[in-house]
Each structure stands twice: as structure tokens, then as C-alpha cells.
N, C-alpha and C positions, 0 to 999 in steps of 0.2 A: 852134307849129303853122303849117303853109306854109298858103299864103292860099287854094292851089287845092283842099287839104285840108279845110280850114276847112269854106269854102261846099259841098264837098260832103257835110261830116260834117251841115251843115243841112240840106241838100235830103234827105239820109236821112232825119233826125231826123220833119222831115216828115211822110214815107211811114209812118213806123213808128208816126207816132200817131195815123195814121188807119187803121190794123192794131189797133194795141192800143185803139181804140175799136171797131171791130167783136167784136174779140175779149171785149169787155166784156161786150158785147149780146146773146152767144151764153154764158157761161161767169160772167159778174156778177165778174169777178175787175176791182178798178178799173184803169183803163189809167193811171193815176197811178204806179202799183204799179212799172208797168216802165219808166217813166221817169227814175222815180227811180232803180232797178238798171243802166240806162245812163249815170247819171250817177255813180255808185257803178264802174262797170266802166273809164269811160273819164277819173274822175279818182282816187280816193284807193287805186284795186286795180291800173290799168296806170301812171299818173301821166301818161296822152297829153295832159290838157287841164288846168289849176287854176283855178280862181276867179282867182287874178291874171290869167287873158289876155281876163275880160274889162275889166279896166282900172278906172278910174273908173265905169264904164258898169253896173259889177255891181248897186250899190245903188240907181241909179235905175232901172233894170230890174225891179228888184222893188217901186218907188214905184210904176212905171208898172201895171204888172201890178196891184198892190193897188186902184190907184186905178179900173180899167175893172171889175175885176169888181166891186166894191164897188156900181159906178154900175148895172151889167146885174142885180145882184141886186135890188135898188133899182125898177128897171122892171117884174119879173115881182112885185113887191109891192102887190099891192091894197089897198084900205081895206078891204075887205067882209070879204078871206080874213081878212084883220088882226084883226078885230073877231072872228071867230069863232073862232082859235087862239090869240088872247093869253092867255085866262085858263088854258091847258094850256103855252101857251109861257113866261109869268113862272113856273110853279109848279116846270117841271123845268128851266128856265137858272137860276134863285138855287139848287137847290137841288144840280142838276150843277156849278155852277161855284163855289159854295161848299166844295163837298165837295173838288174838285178841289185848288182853290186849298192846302184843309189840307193835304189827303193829300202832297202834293207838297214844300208848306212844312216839314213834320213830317218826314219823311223825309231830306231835304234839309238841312234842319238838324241830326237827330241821329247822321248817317252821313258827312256833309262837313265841311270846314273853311271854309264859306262866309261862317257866320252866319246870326243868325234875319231881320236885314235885307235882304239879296239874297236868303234865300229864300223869304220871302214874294213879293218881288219877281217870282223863277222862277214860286212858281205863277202870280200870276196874269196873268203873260205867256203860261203854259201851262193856262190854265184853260178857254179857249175852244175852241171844237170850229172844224175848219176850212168856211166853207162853196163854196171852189173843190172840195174833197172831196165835204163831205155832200149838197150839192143834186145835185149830177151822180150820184152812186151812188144817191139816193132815187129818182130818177126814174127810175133803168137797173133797179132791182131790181122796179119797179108795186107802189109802195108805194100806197095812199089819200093826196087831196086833203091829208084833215085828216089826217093824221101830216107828211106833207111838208112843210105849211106851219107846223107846230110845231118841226118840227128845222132847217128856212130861216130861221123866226124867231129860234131860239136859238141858231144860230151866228152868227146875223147881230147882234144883241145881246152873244153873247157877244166879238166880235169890237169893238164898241163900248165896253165895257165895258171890256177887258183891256186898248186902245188907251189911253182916258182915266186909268183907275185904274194903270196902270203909269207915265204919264207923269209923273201927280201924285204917284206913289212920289218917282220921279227930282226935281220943283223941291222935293218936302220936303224930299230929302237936301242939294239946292244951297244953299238959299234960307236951311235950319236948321226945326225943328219948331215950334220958337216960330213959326214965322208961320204957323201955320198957318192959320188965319182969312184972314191976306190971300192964300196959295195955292189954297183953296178957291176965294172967291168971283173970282181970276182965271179959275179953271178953268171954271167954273159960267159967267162970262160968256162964255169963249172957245168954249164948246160949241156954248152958244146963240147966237151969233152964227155958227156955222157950220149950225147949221140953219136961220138965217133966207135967209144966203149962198144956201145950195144952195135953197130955198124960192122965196124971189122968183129967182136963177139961173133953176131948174126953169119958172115960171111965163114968165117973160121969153123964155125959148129956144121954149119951147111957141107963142108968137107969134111969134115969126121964125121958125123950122121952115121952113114953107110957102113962104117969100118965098126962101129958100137953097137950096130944091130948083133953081130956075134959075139955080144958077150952076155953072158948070164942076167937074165931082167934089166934088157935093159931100156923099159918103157922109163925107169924113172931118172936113165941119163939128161934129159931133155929138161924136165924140170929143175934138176942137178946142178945145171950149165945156167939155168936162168936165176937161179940166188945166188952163183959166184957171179952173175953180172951184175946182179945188184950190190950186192954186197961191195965187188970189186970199185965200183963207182961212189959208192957211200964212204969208203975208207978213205978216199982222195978227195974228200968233200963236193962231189960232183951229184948230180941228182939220179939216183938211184929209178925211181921210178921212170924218168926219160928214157936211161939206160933201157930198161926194161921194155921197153916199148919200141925203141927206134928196134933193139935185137928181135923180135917176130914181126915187125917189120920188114925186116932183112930177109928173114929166113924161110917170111910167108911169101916173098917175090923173086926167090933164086929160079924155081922152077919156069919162073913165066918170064925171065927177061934172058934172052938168046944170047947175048953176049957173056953174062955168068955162065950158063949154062953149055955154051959153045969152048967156051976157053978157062973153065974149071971143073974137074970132078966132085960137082956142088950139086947136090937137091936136098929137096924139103919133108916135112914130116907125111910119112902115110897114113890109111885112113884107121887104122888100127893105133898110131900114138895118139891121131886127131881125139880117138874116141877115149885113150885113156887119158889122156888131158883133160878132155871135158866133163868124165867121171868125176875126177879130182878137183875139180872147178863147182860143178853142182855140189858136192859134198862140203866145202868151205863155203862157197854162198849159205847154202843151209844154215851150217851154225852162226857167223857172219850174224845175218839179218837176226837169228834169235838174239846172240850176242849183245845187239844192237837194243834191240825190246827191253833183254836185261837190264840196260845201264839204260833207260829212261828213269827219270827223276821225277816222282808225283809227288815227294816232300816237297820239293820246291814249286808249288804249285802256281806262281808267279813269270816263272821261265819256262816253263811247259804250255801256259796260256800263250806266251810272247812269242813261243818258236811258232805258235800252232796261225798266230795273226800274223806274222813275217812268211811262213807259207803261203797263206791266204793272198796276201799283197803282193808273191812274185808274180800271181796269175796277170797286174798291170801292165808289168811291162814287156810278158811273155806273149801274149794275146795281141799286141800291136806289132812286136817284132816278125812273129807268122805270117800278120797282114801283110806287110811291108816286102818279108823277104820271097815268103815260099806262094804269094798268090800265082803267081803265072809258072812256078816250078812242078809245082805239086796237084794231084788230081784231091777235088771236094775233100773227098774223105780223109785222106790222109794231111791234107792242111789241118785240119779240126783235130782230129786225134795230135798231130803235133804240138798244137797250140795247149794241150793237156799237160805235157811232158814236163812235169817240176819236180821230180822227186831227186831226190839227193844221195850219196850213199858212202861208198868208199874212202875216197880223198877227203871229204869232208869230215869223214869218224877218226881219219888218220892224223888231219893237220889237228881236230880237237883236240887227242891225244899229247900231240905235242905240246900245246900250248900248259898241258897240265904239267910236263915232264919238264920244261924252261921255265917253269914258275911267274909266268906272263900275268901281270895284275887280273884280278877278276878272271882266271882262267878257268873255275870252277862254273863259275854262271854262263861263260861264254862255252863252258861243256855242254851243262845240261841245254843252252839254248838250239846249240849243233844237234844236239842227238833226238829232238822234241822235232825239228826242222827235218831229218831224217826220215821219223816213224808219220809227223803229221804231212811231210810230202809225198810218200806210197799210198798214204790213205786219199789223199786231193786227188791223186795220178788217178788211182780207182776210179775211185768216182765220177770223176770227170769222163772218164775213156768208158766206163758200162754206160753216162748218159749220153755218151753222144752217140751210139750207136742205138738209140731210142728217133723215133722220127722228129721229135719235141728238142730232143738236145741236139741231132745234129742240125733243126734248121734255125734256132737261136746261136750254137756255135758258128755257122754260118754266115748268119746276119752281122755278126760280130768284126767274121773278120772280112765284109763286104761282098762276102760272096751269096746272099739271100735267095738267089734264084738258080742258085744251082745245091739247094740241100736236098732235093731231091734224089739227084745224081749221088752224093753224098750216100746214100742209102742203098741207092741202088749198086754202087761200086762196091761193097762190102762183098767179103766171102759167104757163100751158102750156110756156114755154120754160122759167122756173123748176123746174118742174117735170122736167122732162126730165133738166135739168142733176143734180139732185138723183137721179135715179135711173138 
């Protein structure tokens, strides 16, 4: 692509996703949606662009991207909301990401030539819910406090989890299963030392903050500080992205907890980095989800079908864990729209990646299947979430999850724009 093309197919790219975020906010369809079908249109259906032009640059693109939101998701995390959603967040992330993990393994296994070892592996690279996805769609649909901070928490978890327990898949295979005693307790140490990292990180940056404001631009301190704690963590084989998370963590609750606050010259970010962070945040989602569009694989058109029925099949076990966990949590509507919630994103493009750079048997099929499981999860999530806000979807979504006489209510608890949309 000519270079004058380039930068102008970016200055569109731009425009068009802050079209497809209005268009969200009127219509609840995610602006992820269309991103990704631009990145589907202008590489694997015209062949204008491929993932090779961006170079070397691809994979740390998508570091880079994992690493900021990780850190923004990390800041809007309170201790308080924390305390008051875990006990509904641990009950449906084990029992969502368990289910997952089978459903996925099982299938995978008795339909592929993969084996039962890479595909355990698949699920639970694929067992986590994406939260670049879910937090932006909860918030655009006016879902309640407390269901929001339940499915923030479980993607954000599950995103931890599937990161950890997938890596530790890979040093069992390197290392051999005999050891597994000493790959355990390295893992177990390198966790924990990436949430001390980002911890004292988070606490340290909180005291300098203030003193950095006086220096020339310096919005882009704060991001700055957040790839030396990844990075920092990554060098000492500790998990980089943990880091990254426990550190806005930290930095999103110095303000709110009186004891920091009381006995350090510590506070947190204002509404002014809040907003240039989340500039920089929207602008990498953006290319991100194209990115993602790009590197679908329609030559393979056998692992594209596979990802798109493996989507299809996590709705099993996602639908009964809703039942289960969030009936007496959550009001009608937003149990329904929950039980939607299977799109994929991040962690799951990142651990692909890897698998392709460790030269892990079959890591090419088990690419293309991630990133088909990606683009066909935004599309399910759609879907689902524009029918159930129809009277017909939310009182089948409903019925489903035993709540048949209250999908009324269901309807009626919607926002006025929801609303509208719906009728």
C-alpha cells in the first residue's frame, strides 16, 4: 500500500469509529462489530492490506494495546465495588470459564485432529470473556452498577487466568510434566511478584504524579510508567500483564483509601489524563479490532467454520451459569443481556500470537481458530444483545434462564433509548 494511501486509510479509520460509536449509543449494535468487518473487507475479502504490512510492529501492537487497557480497566476498579461483586463475580467466572473451557476442549478434541493436549489448551485461551468488549457494551446498553461490576470483574479475571493457566500449559509441555512441582511454584512466584511490581509501581507513581505535572507534556508520563511496569516484570519472567493491572489498581484507589491518603503525599490521576488515556485507549482499540479482521483466515476455510461452531457452543454453558449465579443478583434485563456476553478479544489474540512465536505444534490452525472465535464472538454478542432487547428475545432469553414471568419487566427496565430501539 502507497504511503499516501496508508495514512489516509488511518485518518478514515478515525472518523469511522467515532461514527460507529455514536451509532452504538443510538442502535446498542457494538462499534467493535464494524471494525472488525473493515478489517475483514480490506484484508482477507479485497486482499488491499495483510497483517504482514504491518511488519514486526503487529505483535507488539497488540502488547501495546493489551497492556493500556488492562491498566484503564485496573483504575475504574475500586476496592468497595470489588467487595460487593466478588462473591456473584467468583461464582459465574469458575463456573462460565469452566464450562467453557470443556465445551470447547470436547469438541475440539472429538471433531479435530489436534489432540486432547492443545485442546484443552484452545479452551482455556478461549474461555475468557473479552473485557475491551464487555465493559464498553455494559455501559452503552445502562445495564446496573452491580451487574457491570460482576461481568468487569469476570472478564478481567478471566483474562488473568486464561493468561496464567495457558502459559503454564506451554512450560509444562517445554519443561516435561514431571516437573511439575517446580513449574508450579515458578509460576505461583512470578505472579506474585508481578503484583507486588505493579503494587509498590502503583503506590511510587501515586507520589510522583503531582511533581510530573510540571513538566513539559506530561499526559504521556503515566502511560510511560505503565510499559516500564510491564516490561519491568517481563524481564524477570513475572507476568507482565498482572503487573499491569494490580499497578491501576493501586493508583485507581490511593485517592479513596484514607490511610494512603492520610500518611502519603499520594493521589491519583485527574479528569484531564483520565481523558487523555482514554483518547489513546479508543485510538488502539480501533486499529486492534481492524487488525484482528485483517488476520482472519477465509483460505482456511475449515477453522473459520470450527471457530464460528465453538462460538456457537459456548452459548451452553454460558446460559446456565447466568441461571445459576446472577438470578437473584441481577434485575431481568441485565441477567439476559449477561447471558449474551461471549465475545472474546485481547488475551486471547495475545496468547494466539504466542503460540505462533514458540512454534507450539499446530499453532497455525490453533491461530486461525482464536481469531475466527474472536470476529465470530462480536458477531454472536450482537446479536444476541439487539434480540433480546426485542419483546420476542427478551422473553425466550428469559424463559431460558427461568425467569419466564418477569420478561416483561425485562423490557420495561430498559433505558428510553433502549427502548425506542426495541420498538
Amino acid at each position: 500500500m502507497q504511503l499516501a494511501a496508508a495514512i489516509a486509510l488511518i485518518g478514515g479509520l478515525v472518523f469511522l469509529a467515532h461514527l460507529f460509536a455514536h451509532i452504538f449509543s443510538r442502535t446498542r449494535i457494538p462499534d467493535v462489530l464494524w471494525l472488525l468487518l473493515i478489517g475483514v473487507a480490506l484484508g482477507p475479502a479485497s486482499r488491499l492490506v495483510s497483517p504482514k504490512d504491518f511488519g514486526v510492529v503487529g505483535p507488539e501492537f497488540v502488547s501495546i494495546t493489551l497492556v493500556l487497557i488492562l491498566f484503564e480497566s485496573g483504575l475504574s476498579l475500586q476496592f468497595q465495588r470489588l467487595r460487593r461483586a466478588l462473591p456473584g463475580t467468583l461464582a459465574l467466572s469458575t463456573l462460565s470459564f469452566i464450562g467453557a473451557t470443556a465445551v470447547v476442549a470436547v469438541a475440539t478434541a472429538l471433531l479435530t485432529p489436534l489432540g486432547w493436549w492443545l485442546a484443552v489448551l484452545l479452551g482455556i485461551i478461549i474461555a475468557g470473556n473479552s473485557p475491551t468488549v464487555i465493559v464498553p457494551l455494559s455501559k452503552g446498553l445502562g445495564m446496573g452498577d452491580r451487574t457491570r461490576d460482576i461481568l468487569f470483574l469476570e472478564s478481567a479475571l478471566g483474562d488473568v487466568v486464561s493468561i496464567v493457566a495457558a502459559l503454564a500449559l506451554l512450560d509444562f509441555h517445554t519443561n516435561g510434566w514431571g516437573r511439575w512441582l517446580w513449574t508450579s511454584s515458578h509460576f505461583l512466584i512470578g505472579f506474585g511478584a508481578a503484583l507486588l511490581i505493579g503494587a509498590f509501581g502503583g503506590l511510587g507513581w501515586a507520589m510522583l504524579l503531582r511533581k510530573t505535572r510540571g513538566l513539559e507534556n506530561p499526559m504521556f508520563t503515566t502511560p510511560a510508567f505503565v510499559f516500564l511496569i510491564y516490561g519491568g516484570a517481563e524481564l524477570i519472567h513475572a507476568n507482565g500483564a498482572s503487573a499491569a493491572r494490580a499497578f491501576g489498581i493501586v493508583l485507581g484507589n490511593v485517592e479513596h483509601s484514607p490511610l494512603v491518603r492520610e500518611s502519603l503525599p499520594a493521589g491519583g490521576l485527574n479528569r484531564a489524563e483520565m481523558g487523555f488515556l482514554g483518547a489513546i485507549i479508543f485510538l488502539l482499540k480501533t486499529f486492534f479490532f481492524v487488525y484482528i479482521g485483517l488476520s482472519v483466515q477465509f483460505s482456511e476455510m475449515e477453522w473459520l467454520l470450527f471457530g464460528g461452531l465453538l462460538t456457537v457452543l459456548l452459548l451452553v454453558p454460558r446460559i446456565p451459569a447466568v441461571r445459576w449465579t446472577l438470578r437473584r443478583r441481577a434485575p431481568p434485563r441485565d441477567a439476559n443481556l449477561a447471558a449474551c456476553m461471549v465475545a472474546k478479544g485481547l488475551a486471547a489474540a495475545v496468547l494466539a500470537a504466542l503460540l505462533v512465536q514458540q512454534a507450539v505444534p499446530h499453532a497455525a490452525e490453533l491461530q486461525s481458530i482464536i481469531y475466527a472465535m474472536i470476529f465470530f464472538g462480536v458477531i454472536v454478542t450482537s446479536v444476541l444483545v439487539f434480540v433480546c432487547n426485542q419483546p420476542f428475545g427478551a422473553t425466550a432469553m428469559a424463559w431460558l434462564l427461568g425467569r419466564g414471568d418477569e420478561s416483561q419487566e425485562a423490557m420495561q427496565a430498559a433505558p428510553p433509548a433502549q427502548q425506542a430501539v426495541a420498538e
